[in-house]
VEXDO-914103 format. One record per atom (N, C-alpha, C): atom name; x, y, z. Coordinates in Angstrom, 3 decimals, decimal comma. Example, Ala and Ser with C-alpha at 12.3 -4.5 7.8 and 13.67 -1.06 7.14 Angstrom:
// residues 2
[site N; [13,190; -5,690; 7,800]] [site CA; [12,300; -4,500; 7,800]] [site C; [13,200; -3,300; 7,800]] [site N; [12,850; -2,250; 7,080]] [site CA; [13,670; -1,060; 7,140]] [site C; [12,900; 0,030; 7,870]] 
END
This chain:
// residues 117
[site N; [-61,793; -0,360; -172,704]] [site CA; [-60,405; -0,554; -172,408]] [site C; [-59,796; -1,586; -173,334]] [site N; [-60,529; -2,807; -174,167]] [site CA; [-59,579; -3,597; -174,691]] [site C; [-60,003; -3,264; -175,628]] [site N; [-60,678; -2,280; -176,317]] [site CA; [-60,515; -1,545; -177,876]] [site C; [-59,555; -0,757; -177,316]] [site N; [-59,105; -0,191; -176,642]] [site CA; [-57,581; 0,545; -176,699]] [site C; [-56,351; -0,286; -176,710]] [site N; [-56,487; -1,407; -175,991]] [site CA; [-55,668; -1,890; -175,956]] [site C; [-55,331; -2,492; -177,183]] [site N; [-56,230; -2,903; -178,099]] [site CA; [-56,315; -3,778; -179,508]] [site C; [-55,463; -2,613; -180,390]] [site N; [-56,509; -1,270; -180,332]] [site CA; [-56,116; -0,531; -180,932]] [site C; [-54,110; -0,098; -180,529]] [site N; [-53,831; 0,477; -179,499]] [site CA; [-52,594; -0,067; -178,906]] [site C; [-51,680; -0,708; -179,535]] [site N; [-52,505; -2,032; -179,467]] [site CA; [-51,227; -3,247; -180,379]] [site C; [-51,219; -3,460; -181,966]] [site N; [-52,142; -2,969; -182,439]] [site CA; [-52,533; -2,792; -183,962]] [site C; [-51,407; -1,686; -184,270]] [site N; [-51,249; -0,356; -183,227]] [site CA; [-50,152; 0,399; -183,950]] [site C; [-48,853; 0,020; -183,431]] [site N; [-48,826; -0,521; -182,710]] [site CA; [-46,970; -1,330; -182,598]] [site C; [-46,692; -2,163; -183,893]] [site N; [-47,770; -2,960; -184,043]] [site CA; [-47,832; -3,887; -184,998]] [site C; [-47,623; -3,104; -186,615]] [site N; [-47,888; -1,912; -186,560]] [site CA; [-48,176; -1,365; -187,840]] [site C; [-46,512; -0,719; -187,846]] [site N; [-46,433; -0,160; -186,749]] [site CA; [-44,908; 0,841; -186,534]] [site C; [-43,488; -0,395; -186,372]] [site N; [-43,964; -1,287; -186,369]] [site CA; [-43,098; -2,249; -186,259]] [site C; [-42,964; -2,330; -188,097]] [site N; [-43,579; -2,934; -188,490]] [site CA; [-44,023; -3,571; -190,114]] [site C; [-42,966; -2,233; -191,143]] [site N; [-43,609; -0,788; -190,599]] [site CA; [-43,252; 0,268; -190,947]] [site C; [-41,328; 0,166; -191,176]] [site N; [-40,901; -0,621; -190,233]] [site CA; [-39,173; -0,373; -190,081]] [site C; [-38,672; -1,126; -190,875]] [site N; [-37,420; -1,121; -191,411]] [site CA; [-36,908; -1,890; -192,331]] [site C; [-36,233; -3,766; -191,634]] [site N; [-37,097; -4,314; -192,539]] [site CA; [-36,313; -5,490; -192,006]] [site C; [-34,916; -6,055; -192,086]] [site N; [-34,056; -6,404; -191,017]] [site CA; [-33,015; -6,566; -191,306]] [site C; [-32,838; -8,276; -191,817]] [site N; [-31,531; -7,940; -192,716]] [site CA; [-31,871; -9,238; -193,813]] [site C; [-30,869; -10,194; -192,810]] [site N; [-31,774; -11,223; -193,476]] [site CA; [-31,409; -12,777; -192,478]] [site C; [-29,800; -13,035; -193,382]] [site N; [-29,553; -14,297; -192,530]] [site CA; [-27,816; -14,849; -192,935]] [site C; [-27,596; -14,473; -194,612]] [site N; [-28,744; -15,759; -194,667]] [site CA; [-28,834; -16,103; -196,295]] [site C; [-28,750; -15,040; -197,123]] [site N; [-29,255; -13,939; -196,891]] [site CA; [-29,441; -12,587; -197,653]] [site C; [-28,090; -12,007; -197,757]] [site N; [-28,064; -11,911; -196,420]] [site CA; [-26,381; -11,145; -196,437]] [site C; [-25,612; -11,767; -197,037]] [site N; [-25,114; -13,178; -197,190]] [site CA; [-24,193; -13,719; -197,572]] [site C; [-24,403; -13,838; -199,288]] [site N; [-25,645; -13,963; -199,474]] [site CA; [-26,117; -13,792; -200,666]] [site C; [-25,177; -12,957; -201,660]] [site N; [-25,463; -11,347; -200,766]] [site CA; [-25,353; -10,212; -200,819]] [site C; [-23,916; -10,170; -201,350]] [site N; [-23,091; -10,595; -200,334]] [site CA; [-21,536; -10,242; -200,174]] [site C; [-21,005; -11,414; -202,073]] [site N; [-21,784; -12,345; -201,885]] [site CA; [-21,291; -13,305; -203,276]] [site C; [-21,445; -12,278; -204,458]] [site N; [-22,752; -11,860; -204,110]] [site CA; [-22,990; -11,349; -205,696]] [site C; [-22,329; -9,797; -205,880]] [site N; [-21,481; -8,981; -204,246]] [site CA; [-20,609; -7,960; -204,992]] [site C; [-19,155; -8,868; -205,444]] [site N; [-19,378; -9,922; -204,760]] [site CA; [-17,672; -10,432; -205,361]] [site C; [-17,494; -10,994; -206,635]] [site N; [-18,883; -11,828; -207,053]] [site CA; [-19,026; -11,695; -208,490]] [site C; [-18,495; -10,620; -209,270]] [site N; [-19,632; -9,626; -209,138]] [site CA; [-19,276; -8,018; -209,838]] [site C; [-18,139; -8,140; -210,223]] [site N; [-17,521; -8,005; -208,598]] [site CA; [-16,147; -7,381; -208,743]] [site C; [-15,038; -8,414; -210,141]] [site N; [-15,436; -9,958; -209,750]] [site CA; [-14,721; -10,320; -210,240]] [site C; [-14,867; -10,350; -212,074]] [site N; [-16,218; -10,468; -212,168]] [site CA; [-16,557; -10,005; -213,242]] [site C; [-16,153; -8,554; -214,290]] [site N; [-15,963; -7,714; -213,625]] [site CA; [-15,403; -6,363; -213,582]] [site C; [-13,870; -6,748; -214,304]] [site N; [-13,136; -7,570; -213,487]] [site CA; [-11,864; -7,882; -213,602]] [site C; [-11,763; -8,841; -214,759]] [site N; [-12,839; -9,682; -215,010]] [site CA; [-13,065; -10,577; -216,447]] [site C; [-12,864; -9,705; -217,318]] [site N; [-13,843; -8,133; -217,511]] [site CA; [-14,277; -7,831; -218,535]] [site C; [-12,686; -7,003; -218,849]] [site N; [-11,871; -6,098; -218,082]] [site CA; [-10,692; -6,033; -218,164]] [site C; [-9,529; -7,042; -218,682]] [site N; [-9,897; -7,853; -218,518]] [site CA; [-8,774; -8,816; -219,039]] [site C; [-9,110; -9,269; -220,529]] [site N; [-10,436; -9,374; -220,837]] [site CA; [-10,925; -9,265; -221,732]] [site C; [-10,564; -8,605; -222,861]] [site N; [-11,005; -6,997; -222,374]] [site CA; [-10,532; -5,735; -223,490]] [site C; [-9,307; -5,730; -223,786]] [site N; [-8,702; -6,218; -222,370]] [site CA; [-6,796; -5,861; -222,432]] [site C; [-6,397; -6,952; -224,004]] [site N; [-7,016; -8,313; -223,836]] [site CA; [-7,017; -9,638; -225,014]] [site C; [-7,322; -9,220; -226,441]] [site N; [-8,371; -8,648; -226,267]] [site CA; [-8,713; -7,763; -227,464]] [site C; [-8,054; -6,529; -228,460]] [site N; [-7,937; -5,971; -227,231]] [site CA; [-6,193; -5,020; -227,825]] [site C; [-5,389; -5,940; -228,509]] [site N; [-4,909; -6,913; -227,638]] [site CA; [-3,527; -7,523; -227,819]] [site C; [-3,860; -8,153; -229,332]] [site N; [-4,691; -8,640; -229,686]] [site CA; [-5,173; -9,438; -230,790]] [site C; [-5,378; -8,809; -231,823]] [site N; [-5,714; -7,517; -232,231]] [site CA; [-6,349; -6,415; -232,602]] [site C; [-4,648; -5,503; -233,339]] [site N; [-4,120; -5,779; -232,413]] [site CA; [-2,045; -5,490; -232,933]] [site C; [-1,847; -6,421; -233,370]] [site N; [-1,705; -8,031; -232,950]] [site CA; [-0,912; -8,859; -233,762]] [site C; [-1,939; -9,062; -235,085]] [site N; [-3,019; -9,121; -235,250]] [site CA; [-3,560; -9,196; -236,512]] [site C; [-3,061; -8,232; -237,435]] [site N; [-2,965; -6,578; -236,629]] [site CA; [-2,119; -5,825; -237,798]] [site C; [-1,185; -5,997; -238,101]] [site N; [-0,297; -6,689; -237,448]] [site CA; [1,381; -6,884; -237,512]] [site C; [1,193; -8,336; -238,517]] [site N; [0,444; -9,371; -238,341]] [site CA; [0,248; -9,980; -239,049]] [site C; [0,136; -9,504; -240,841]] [site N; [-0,565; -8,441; -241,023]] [site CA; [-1,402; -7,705; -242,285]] [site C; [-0,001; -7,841; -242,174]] [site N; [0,744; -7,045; -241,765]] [site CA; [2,120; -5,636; -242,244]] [site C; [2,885; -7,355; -243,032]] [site N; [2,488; -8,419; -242,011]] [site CA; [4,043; -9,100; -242,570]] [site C; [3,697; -9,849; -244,206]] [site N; [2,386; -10,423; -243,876]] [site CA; [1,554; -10,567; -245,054]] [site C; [1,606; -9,541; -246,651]] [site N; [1,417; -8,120; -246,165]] [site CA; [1,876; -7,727; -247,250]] [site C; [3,662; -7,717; -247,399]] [site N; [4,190; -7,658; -246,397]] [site CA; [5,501; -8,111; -246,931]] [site C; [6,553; -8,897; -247,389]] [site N; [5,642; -10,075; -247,151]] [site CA; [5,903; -11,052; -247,790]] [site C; [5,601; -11,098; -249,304]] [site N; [4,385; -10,545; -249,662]] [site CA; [3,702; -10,712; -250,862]] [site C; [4,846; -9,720; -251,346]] [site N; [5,163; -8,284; -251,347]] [site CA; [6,120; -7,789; -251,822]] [site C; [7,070; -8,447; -252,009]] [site N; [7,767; -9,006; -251,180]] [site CA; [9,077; -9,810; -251,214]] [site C; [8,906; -11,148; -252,359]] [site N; [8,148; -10,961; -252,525]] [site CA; [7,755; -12,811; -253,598]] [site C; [7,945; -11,949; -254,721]] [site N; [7,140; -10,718; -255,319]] [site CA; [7,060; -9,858; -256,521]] [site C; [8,478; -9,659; -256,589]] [site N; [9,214; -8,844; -255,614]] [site CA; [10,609; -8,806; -256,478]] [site C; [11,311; -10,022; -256,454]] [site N; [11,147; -11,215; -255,937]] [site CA; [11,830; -12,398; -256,258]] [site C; [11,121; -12,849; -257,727]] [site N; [10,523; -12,885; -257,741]] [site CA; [9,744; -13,333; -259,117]] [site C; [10,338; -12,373; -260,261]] [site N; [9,860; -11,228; -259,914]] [site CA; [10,884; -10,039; -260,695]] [site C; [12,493; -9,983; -260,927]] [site N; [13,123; -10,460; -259,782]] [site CA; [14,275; -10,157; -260,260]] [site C; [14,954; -12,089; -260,937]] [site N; [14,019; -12,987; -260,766]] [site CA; [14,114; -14,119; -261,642]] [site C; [14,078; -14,171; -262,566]] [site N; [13,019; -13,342; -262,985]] [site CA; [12,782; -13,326; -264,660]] [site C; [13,781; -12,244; -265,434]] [site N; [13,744; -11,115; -264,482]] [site CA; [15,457; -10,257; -265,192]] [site C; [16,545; -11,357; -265,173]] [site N; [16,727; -12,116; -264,524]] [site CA; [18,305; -12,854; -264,367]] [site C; [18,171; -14,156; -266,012]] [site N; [16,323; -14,176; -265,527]] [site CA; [16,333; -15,228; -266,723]] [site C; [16,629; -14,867; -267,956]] [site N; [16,160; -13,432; -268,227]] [site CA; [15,625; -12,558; -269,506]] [site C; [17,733; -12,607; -270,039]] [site N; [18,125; -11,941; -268,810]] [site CA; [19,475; -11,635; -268,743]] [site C; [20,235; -12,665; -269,703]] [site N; [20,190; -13,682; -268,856]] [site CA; [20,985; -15,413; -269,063]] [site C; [20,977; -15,697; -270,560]] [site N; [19,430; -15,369; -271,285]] [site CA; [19,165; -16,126; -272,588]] [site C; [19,517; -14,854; -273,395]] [site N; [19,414; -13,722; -273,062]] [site CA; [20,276; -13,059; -274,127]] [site C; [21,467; -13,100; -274,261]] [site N; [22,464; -13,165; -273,104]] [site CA; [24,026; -13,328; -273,562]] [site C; [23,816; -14,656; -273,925]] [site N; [23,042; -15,818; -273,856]] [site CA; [23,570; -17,055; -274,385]] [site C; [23,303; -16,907; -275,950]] [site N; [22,515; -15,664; -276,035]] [site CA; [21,728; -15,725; -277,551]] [site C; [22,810; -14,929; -278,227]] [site N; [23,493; -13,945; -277,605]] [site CA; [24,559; -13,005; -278,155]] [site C; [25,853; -13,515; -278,493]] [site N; [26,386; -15,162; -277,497]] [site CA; [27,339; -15,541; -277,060]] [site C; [27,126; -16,564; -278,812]] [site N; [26,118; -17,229; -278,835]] [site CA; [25,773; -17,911; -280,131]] [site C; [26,007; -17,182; -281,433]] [site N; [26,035; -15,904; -281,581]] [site CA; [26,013; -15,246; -282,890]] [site C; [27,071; -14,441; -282,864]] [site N; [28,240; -14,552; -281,772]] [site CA; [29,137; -13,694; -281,853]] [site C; [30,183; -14,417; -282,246]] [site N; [29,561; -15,877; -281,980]] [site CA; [31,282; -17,016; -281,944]] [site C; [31,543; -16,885; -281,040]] [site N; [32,952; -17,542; -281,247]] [site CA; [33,563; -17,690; -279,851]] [site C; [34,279; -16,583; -278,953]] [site N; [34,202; -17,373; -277,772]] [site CA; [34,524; -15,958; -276,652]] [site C; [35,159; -14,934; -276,967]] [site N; [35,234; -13,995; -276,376]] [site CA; [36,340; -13,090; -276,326]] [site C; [37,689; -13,796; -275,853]] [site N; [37,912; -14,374; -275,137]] [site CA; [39,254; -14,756; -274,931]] [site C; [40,143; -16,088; -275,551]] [site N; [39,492; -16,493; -276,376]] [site CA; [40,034; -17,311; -277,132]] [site C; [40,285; -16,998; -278,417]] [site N; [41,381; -17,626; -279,483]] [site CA; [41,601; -16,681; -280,553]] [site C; [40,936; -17,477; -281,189]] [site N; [41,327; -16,457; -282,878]] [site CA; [40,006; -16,858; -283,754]] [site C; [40,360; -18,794; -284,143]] [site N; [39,314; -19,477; -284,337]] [site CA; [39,259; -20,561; -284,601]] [site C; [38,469; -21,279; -283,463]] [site N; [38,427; -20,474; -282,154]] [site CA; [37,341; -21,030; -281,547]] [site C; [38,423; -22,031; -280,079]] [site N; [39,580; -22,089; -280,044]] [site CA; [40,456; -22,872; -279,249]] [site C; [41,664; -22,354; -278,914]] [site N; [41,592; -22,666; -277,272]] [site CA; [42,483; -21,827; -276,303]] [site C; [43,697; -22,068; -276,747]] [site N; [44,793; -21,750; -276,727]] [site CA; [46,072; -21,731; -276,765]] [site C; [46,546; -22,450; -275,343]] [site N; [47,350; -22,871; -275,568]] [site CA; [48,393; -23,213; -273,901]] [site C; [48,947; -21,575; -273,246]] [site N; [49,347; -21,264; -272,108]] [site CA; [49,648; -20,318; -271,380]] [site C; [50,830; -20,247; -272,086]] [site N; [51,800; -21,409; -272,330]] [site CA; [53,109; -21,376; -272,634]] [site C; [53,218; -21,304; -274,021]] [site N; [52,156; -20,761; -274,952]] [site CA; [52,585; -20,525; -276,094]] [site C; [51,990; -18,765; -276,244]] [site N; [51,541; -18,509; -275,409]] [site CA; [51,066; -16,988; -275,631]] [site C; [52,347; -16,273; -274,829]] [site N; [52,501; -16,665; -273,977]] [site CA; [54,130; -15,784; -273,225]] [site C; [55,162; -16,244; -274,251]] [site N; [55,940; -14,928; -274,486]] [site CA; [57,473; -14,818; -275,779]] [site C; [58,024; -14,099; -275,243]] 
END
């Protein structure tokens, strides 16, 4: 009779062991931190990618202004050196032609009141 009975409590003991244990405080609460992590983590990595986009445009918009600036310097530089090129030839033309066009020959203006008759 108390080998049955041993035997008996050996399989409660075994059919017990067999069931899933339910998890203590610590576990659960454990539990609940580390989906709110996730979650919040989840929401890091979103804000993240969203940063990355955003950075990823202004660097191109950056390029775009960069090269447009650099354009914009070439025709300033360009159209300096036409204005310069410009300047020293009429001063060079203005030198070998004599004097202006609007002054008569000898090089000196007249008064207003001697050209009106």
């Amino acid at each position: 009779k108390r080998l049955q009975q041993s035997v008996k409590s050996l399989e409660s003991e075994l059919a017990s062991a067999r069931q899933p244990l339910a998890p203590c405080r610590q576990c659960t609460n454990a539990s609940a931190q580390l989906s709110a992590s996730g979650a919040a983590v989840t929401t890091l990595q979103a804000a993240v990618t969203t940063l990355e986009r955003q950075l990823a445009t202004q660097e191109s918009e950056a390029a775009d202004l960069r090269r447009a600036l650099k354009t914009a310097r070439q025709q300033a530089a360009a159209s300096a050196a036409d204005l310069a090129f410009h300047r020293s030839r009429d001063e060079t033309k203005g030198e070998k032609a004599g004097p202006p066009q609007n002054s008569p020959p000898g090089g000196k203006k007249e008064p207003a009141s001697a050209t009106r008759t």
